[in-house]
C-alpha positions as CSV (number, residue, x, y, z in Angstrom):
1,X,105.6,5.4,-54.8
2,X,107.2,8.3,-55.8
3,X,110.4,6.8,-55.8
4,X,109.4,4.1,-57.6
5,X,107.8,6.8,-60.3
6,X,111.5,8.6,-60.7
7,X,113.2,5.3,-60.9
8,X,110.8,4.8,-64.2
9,X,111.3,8.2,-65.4
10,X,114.9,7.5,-65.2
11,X,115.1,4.1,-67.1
12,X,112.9,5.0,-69.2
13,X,112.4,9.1,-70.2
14,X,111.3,9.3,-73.5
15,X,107.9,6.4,-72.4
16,X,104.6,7.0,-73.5
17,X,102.1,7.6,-70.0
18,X,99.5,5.6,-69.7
19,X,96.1,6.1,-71.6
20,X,93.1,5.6,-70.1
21,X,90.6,4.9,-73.1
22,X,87.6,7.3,-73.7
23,X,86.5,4.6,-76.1
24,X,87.5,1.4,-74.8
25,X,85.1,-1.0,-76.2
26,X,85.8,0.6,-80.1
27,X,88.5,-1.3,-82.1
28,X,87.9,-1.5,-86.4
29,X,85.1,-1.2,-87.9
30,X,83.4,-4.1,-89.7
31,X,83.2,-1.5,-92.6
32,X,87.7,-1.2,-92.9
33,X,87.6,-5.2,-92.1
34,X,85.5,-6.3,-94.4
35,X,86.9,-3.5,-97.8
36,X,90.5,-4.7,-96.8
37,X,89.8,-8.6,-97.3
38,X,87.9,-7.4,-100.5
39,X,91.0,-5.7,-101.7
40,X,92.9,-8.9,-100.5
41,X,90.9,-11.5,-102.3
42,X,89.7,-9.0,-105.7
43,X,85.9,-8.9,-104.3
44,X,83.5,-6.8,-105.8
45,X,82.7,-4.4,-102.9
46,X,79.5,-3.9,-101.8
47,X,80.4,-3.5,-98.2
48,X,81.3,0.1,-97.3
49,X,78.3,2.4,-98.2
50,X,80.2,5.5,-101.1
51,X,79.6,5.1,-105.1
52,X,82.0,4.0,-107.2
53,X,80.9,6.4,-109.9
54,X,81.9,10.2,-110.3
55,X,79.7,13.2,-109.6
56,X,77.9,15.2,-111.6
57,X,80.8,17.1,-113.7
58,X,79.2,20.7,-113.4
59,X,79.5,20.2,-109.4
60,X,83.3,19.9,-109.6
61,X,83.1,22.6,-112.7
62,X,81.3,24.9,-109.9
63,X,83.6,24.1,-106.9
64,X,86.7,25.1,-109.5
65,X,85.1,28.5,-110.6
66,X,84.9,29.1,-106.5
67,X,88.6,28.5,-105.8
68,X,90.0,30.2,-109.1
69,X,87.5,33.4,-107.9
70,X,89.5,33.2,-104.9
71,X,87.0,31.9,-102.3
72,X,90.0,30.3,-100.1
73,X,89.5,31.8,-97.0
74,X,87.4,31.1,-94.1
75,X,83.6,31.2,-94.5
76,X,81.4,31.9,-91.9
77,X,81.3,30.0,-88.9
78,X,78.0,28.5,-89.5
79,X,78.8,28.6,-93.0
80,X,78.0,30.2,-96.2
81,X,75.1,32.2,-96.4
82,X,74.1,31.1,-99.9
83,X,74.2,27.5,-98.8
84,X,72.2,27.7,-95.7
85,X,69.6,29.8,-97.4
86,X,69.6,26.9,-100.4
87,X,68.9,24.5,-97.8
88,X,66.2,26.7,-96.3
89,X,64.6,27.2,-99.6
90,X,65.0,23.2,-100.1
91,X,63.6,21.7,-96.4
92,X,61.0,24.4,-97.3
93,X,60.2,23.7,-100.5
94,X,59.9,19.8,-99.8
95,X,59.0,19.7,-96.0
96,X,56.5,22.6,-95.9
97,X,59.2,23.9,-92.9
98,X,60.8,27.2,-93.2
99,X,64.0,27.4,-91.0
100,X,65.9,30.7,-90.7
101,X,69.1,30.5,-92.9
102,X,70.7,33.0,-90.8
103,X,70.0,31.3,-86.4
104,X,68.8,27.7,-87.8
105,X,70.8,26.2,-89.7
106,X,74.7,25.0,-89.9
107,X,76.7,23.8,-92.2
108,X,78.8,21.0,-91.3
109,X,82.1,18.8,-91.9
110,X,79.6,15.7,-92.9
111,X,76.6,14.2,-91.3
112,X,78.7,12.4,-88.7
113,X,79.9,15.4,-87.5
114,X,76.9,17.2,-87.4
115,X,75.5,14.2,-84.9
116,X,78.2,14.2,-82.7
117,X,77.8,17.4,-82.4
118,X,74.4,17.6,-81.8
119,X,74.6,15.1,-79.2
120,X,77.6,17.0,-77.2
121,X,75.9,20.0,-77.0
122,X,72.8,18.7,-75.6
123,X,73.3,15.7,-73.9
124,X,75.2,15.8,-70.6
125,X,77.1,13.9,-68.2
126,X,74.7,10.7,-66.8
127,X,72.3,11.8,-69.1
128,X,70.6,8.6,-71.2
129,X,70.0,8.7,-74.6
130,X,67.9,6.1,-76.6
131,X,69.0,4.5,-80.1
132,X,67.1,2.2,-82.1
133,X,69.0,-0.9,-83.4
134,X,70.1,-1.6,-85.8
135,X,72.0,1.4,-86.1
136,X,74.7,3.4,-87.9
137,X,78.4,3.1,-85.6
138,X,78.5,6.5,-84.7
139,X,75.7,6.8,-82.7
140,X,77.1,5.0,-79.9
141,X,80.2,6.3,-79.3
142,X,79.3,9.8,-79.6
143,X,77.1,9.5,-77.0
144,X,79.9,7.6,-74.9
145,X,81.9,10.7,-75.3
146,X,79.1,13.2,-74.1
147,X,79.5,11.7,-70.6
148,X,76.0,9.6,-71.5
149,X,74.7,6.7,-71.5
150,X,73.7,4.6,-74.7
151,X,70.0,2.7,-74.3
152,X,69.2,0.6,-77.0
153,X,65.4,-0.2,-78.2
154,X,65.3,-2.8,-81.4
155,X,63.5,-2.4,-84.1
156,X,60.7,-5.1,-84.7
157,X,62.9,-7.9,-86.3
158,X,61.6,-8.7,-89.7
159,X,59.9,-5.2,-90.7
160,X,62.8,-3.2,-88.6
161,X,59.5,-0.7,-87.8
162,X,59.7,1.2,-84.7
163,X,58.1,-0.4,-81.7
164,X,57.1,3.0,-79.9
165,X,55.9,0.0,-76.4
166,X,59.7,-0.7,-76.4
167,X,60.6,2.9,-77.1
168,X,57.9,4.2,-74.6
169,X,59.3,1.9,-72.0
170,X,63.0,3.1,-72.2
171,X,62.2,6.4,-71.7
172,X,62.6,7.7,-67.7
173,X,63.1,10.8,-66.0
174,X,66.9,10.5,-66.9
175,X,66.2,10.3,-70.9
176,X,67.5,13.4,-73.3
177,X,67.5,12.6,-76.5
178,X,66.6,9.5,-79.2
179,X,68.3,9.5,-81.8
180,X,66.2,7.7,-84.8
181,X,67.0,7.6,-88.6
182,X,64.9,7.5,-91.8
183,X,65.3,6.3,-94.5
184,X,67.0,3.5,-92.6
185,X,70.8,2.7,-92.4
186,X,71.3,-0.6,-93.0
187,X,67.6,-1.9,-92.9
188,X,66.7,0.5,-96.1
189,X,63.2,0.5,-94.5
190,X,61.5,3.9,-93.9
191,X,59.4,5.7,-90.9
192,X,55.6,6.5,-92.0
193,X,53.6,9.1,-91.5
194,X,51.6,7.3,-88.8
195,X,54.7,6.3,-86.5
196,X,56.1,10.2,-86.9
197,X,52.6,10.9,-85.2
198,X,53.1,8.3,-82.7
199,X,56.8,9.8,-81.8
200,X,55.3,13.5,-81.2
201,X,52.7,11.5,-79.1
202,X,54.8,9.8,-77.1
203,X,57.4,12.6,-76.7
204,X,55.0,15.1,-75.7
205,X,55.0,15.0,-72.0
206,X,58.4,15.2,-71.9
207,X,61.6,17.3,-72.5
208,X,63.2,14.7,-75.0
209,X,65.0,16.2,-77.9
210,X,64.7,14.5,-81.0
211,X,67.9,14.2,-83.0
212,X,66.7,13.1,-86.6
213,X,69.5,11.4,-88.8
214,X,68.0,11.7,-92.4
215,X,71.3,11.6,-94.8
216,X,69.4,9.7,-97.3
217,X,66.5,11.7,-97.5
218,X,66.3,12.1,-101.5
219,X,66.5,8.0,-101.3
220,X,62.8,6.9,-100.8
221,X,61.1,4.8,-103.6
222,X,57.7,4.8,-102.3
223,X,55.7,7.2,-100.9
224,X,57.8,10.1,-99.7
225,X,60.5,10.8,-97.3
226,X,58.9,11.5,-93.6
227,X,61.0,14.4,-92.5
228,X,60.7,15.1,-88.9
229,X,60.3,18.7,-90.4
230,X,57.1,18.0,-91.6
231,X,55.8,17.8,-88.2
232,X,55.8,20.9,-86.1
233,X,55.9,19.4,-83.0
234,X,58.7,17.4,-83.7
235,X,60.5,20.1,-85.6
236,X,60.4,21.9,-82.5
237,X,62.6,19.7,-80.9
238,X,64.6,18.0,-83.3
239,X,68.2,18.7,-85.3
240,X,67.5,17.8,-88.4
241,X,71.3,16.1,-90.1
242,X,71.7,15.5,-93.5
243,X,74.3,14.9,-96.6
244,X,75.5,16.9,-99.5
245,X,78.3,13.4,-99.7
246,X,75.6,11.5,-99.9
247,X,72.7,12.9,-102.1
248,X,75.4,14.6,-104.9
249,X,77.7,11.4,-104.9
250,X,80.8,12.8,-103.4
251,X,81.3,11.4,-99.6
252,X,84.6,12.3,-99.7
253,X,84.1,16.0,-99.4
254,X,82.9,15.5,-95.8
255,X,79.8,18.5,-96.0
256,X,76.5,18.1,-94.3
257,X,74.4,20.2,-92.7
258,X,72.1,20.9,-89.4
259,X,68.7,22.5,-88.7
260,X,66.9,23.1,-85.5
261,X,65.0,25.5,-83.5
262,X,67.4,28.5,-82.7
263,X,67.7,28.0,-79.3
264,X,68.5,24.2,-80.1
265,X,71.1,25.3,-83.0
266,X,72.4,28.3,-80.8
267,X,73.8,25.5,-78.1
268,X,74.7,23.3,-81.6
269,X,77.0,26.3,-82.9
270,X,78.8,26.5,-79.2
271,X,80.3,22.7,-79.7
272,X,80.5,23.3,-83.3
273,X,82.9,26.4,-83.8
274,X,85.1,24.3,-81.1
275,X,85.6,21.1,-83.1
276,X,85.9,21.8,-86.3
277,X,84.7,25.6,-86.7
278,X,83.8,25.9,-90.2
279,X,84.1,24.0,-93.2
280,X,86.0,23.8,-96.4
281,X,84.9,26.9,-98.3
282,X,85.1,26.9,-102.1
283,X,82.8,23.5,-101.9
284,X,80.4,25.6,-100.0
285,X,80.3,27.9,-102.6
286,X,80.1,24.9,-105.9
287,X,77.5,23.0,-104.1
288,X,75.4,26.4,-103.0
289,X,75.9,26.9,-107.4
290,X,75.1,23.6,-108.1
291,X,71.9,23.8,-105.2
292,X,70.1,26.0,-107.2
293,X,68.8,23.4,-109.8
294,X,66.7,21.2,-107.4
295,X,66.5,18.7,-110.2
296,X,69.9,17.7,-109.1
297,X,67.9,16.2,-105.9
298,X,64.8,15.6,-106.6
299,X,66.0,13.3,-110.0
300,X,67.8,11.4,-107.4
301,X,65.1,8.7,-106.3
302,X,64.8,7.5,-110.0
303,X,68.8,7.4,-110.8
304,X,68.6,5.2,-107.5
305,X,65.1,3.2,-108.1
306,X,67.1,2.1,-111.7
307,X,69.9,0.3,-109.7
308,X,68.0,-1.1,-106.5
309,X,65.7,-3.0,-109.5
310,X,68.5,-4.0,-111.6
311,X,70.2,-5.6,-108.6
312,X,67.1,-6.9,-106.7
313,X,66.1,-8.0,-110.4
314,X,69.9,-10.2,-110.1
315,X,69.5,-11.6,-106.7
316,X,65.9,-12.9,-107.4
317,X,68.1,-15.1,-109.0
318,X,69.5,-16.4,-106.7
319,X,69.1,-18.4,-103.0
320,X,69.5,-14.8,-101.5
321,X,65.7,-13.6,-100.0
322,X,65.3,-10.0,-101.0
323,X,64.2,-7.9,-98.2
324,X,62.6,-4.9,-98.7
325,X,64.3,-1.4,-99.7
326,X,62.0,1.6,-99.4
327,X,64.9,3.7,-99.3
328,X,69.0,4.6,-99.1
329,X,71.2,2.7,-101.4
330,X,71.2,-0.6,-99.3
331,X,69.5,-3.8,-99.9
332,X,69.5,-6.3,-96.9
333,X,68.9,-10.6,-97.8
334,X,68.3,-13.2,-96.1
335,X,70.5,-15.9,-96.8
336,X,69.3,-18.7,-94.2
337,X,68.2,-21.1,-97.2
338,X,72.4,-20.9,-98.6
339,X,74.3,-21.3,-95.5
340,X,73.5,-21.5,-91.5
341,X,76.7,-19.6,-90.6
342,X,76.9,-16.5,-88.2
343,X,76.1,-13.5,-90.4
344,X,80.0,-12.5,-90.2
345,X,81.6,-16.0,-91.1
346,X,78.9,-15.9,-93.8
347,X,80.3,-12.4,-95.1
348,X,83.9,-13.2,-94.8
349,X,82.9,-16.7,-96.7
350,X,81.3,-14.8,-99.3
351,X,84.1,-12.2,-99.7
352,X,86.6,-15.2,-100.0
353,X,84.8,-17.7,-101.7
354,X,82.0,-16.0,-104.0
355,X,84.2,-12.7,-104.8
356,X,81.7,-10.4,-103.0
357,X,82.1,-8.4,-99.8
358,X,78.4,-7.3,-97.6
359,X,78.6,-6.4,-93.9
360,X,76.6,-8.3,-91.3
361,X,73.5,-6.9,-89.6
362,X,74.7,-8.2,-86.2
363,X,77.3,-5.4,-86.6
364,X,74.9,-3.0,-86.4
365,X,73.9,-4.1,-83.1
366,X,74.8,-3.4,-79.6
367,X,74.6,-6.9,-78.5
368,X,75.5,-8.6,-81.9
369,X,72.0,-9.6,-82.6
370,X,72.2,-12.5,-85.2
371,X,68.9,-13.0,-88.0
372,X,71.2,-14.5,-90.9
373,X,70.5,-11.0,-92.6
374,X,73.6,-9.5,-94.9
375,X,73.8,-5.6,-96.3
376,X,74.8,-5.0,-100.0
377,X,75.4,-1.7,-100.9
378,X,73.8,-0.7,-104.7
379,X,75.4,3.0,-104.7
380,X,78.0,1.7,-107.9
381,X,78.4,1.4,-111.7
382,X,75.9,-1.1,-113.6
383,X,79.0,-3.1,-114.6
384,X,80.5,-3.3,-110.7
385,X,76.9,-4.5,-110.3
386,X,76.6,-6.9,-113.1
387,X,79.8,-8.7,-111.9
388,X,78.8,-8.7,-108.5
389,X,75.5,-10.5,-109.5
390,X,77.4,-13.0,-112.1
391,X,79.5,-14.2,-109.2
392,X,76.3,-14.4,-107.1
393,X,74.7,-16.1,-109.1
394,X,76.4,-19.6,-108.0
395,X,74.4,-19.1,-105.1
């Protein structure tokens, strides 16, 4: 063998070893399919979930006075303290749930990042994990990378509630950690009061942490958001992951944040200043600036009401069954009564032939699960919505 190993080396030096994958069922998302056949064919995307409008001016004005004033350098590990005590102040104010700025609460390089790595600092080799489908792509993976071992629990098909039987069922002695998420990426349903009880009841005989993936949190258009930090026993074993790309309309900046119990966010910080340490500082600083006008947030869930009626308002119009949107900037339809295709043929069809890209729900799922449901995205100018609803209309 070894002979046979030199002989390689020899024909061959400069070759590329073998990989085996850490990953090996991931290829390309739906999401960088389905916004490069947009670009291809000139589709109106309402596929990959970011606005399409700028931010709030005075954010970027406050990020600029940061850099000019020379705050460059590394922050904190766990990040700025101004910014972790606005988001103490906020979760606070809101939630009724004081965190400590300074032990219990991180600032992170997005939401994403903040999950995975929640999940590699808790979650362990052979360890399970529970996630509730349909579900955001990360989820999966991150717990594939922890060592663990993904077990998914649908939603209810129709209402996409939680079914705690199902939920209750999955758990065994080898369960860690569910991960659930509210308001609900890509359903744009949202958890209730009652089933937050029913999760602290269910968790409460065992050592299951919770990790609670609320990025659209200042999205909820009836009633209000359900914060696992509302709930003290939840809170107390929960990391709590949201969105400064998300709620001030700038995605691209990549800054979320994480709170937890201290002994929780003590492990969190461990993983944390090992993959990506700290994060970019003068935004820190603008959004911490910007932060101290909570209008900025809580305005958001009537900017966001006006567009998810104007477009639900357009597709009424159409064959397209609206589903419901409690929250996020998603709308889900049905489309059974235009087409019985498989929900992706029916959303490369419609990015070809009607001019407008959506992402299946099967995609979403861990075993494809198919309900001839489609996801718009409504986070975009009124005209990128007015022409994605005139081309609709045909339907």
């Amino acid at each position: 063998m070894s002979a046979m190993l030199d002989r390689t080396v020899a024909d061959d030096p400069a070759r590329t070893p073998p990989i085996e994958s850490r990953l090996p069922k991931v290829g390309t998302t739906i999401f960088t399919v389905m916004s490069a056949l947009a670009q291809q064919h000139g589709a109106v995307n309402l596929g990959q979930g970011f606005p399409d409008f700028a931010c709030d001016p005075r954010l970027v004005d406050a990020v600029d006075t940061a850099m000019r004033s020379g705050l460059n350098q590394y922050p904190p590990m766990t990040g700025v303290p101004t910014l972790r005590e606005r988001v103490a102040e906020k979760i606070g104010a809101i939630y009724g749930h004081r965190y400590d700025a300074t032990t219990e609460i991180t600032i992170t390089a997005g939401a994403t990042q903040a999950i995975l790595t929640a999940i590699l600092a808790l979650v362990h080799a052979g360890d399970e994990v529970i996630v509730l489908d349909p579900s955001y792509d990360s989820y999966d993976p991150n717990i594939v990378l922890a060592g663990a071992v993904p077990v998914h629990v649908p939603l209810v098909p129709g209402s996409f509630a939680p079914d705690f039987d199902r939920i209750g069922a999955a758990i065994t002695p080898r369960t860690r950690a569910i991960v659930i998420n509210t308001p609900h990426n890509p359903s744009g349903t949202c958890w209730s009061e009652a089933d937050m009880h029913r999760l602290a009841a269910l968790l409460r005989p065992t050592d299951v942490v919770v990790i609670s993936d609320e990025v659209y949190e200042h999205m909820v258009y009836d009633g209000e958001h359900q914060s696992v930090a509302r709930f003290p026993e939840l809170a107390a074993r929960s990391v709590v992951v949201s969105s400064f790309g998300k709620t001030y309309h700038v995605t691209g900046w990549k800054v979320g944040y994480a709170a937890a119990p201290a002994a929780l966010m003590a492990e969190f910080r461990k993983v944390h200043q090992f993959n990506v340490f700290t994060v970019n500082t003068p935004m820190q600083h603008g959004i911490a600036a910007f932060m101290a006008d909570p209008s900025h947030h809580l305005g958001l869930p009537a900017f966001y009401r006006a567009k998810r009626d104007y477009f639900r308002a357009g597709l009424a119009k159409t064959r397209l069954r609206i589903l419901p949107c409690q929250g996020t900037y998603f709308q889900c339809v049905d489309y059974s009564a235009v087409s019985e295709q498989s929900e992706a043929d029916f959303c490369l069809w419609l990015t070809r032939e009607i001019g407008v890209a959506a992402i299946p729900l099967s995609a979403f799922y861990a075993d494809a699960f198919e309900q001839c449901i489609a996801r718009f995205c409504f986070a975009k100018k009124d005209e990128t919505l007015a022409l994605a609803l005139d081309r609709l209309a045909s339907l």
